[in-house]
C-alpha positions in Angstrom: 81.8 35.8 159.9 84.5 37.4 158.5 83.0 38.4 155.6 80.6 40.3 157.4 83.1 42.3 160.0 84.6 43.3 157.4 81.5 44.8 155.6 80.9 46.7 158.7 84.6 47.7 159.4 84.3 49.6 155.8 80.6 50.6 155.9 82.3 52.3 159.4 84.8 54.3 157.2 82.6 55.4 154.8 80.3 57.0 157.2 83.0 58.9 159.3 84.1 60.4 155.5 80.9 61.5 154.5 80.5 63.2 158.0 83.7 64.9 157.6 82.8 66.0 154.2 79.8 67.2 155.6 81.1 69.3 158.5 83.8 70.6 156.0 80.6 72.0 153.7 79.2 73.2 156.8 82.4 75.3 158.1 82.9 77.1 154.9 79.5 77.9 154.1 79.0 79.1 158.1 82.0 81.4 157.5 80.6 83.2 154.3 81.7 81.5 151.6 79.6 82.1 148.4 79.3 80.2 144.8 80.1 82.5 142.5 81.0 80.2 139.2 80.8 76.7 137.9 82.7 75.7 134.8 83.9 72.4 133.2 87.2 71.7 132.9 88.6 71.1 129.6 90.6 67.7 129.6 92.8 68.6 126.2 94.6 71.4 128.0 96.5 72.3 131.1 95.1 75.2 132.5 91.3 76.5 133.1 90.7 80.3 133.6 87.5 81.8 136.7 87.2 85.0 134.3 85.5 87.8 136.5 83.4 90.0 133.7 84.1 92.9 137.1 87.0 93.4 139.3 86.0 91.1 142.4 87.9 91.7 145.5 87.9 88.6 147.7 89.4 87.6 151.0 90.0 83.8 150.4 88.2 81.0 148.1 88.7 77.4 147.5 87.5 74.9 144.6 85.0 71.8 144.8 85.3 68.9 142.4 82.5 67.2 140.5 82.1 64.4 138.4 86.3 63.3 137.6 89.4 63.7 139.3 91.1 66.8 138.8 95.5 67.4 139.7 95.7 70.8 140.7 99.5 71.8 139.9 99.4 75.8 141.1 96.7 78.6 140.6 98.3 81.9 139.3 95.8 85.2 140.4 95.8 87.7 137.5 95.1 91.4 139.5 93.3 94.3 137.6 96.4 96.1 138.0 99.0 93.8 136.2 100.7 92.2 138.7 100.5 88.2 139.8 100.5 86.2 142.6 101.0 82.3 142.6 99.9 79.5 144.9 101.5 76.2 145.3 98.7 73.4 145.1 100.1 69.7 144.1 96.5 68.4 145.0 94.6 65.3 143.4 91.3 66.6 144.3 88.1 63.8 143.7 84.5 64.3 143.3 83.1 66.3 145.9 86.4 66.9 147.8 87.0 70.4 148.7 90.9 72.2 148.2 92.3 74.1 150.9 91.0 77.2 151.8 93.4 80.5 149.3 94.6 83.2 150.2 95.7 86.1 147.6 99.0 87.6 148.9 97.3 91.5 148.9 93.3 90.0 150.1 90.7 92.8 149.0 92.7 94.0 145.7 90.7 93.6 142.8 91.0 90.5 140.6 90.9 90.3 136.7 91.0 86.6 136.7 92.0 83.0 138.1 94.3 80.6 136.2 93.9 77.0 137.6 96.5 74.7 136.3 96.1 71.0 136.4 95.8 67.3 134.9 92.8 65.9 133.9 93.0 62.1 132.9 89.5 61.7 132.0 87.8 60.5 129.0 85.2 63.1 127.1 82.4 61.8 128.7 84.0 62.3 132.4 84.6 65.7 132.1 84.7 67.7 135.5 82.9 70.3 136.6 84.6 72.7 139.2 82.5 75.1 141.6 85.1 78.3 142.6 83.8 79.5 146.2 85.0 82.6 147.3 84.5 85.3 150.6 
């Protein structure tokens, strides 16, 4: 008896996360945000570089996990111009669990490239992919 509310208690849980998961998805792509890159994260370094091969100008992006757990530390935005801009993250992000939406200080000046610093404690098989979205 027991046994079996509790199987249903959890298979509850697991339902209501994969609908908010969902409806996250939804939001961000309903409000213009595009794929632009994928790239695996290297787990033998601290730090992972979205290199634009053209200035991109962008409003606001975020990052989805695949595969391994990634610890986002901070993401430093390199502009075309020289000059910097970094945001606080301190986020454990799991498969398929999207960051906070970004925002560049100056939205619309042109970016050179994207410096995501982290922790990966994954084995060479469980390396992790990460999807950059951006608007």
């Amino acid at each position: 008896m027991w046994k079996s509310v509790f199987i249903l208690i959890i298979s509850l849980f697991l339902v209501m996360d994969s609908n908010t998961l969902c409806a996250q998805y939804s939001a961000a792509h309903n409000s213009g945000f595009k794929l632009i890159e994928t790239k695996t994260f290297r787990y033998d370094n601290d730090h992972d570089i979205f290199e634009f091969k053209t200035p991109t100008k962008l409003n606001a992006f975020y990052v989805v996990v695949k595969d391994a757990n990634v610890g986002f530390n901070n993401v430093v935005i390199h502009y075309v111009d020289g000059t910097k801009n970094t945001i606080e993250l301190n986020k454990n992000l799991f498969p398929d669990v999207y960051s906070m939406i970004m925002s560049p200080n100056t939205p619309g000046k042109a970016i050179k490239k994207i410096y995501f610093y982290h922790s990966v404690k994954v084995t060479k098989r469980q390396r992790p992919r990460v999807e950059l979205w951006v608007k």
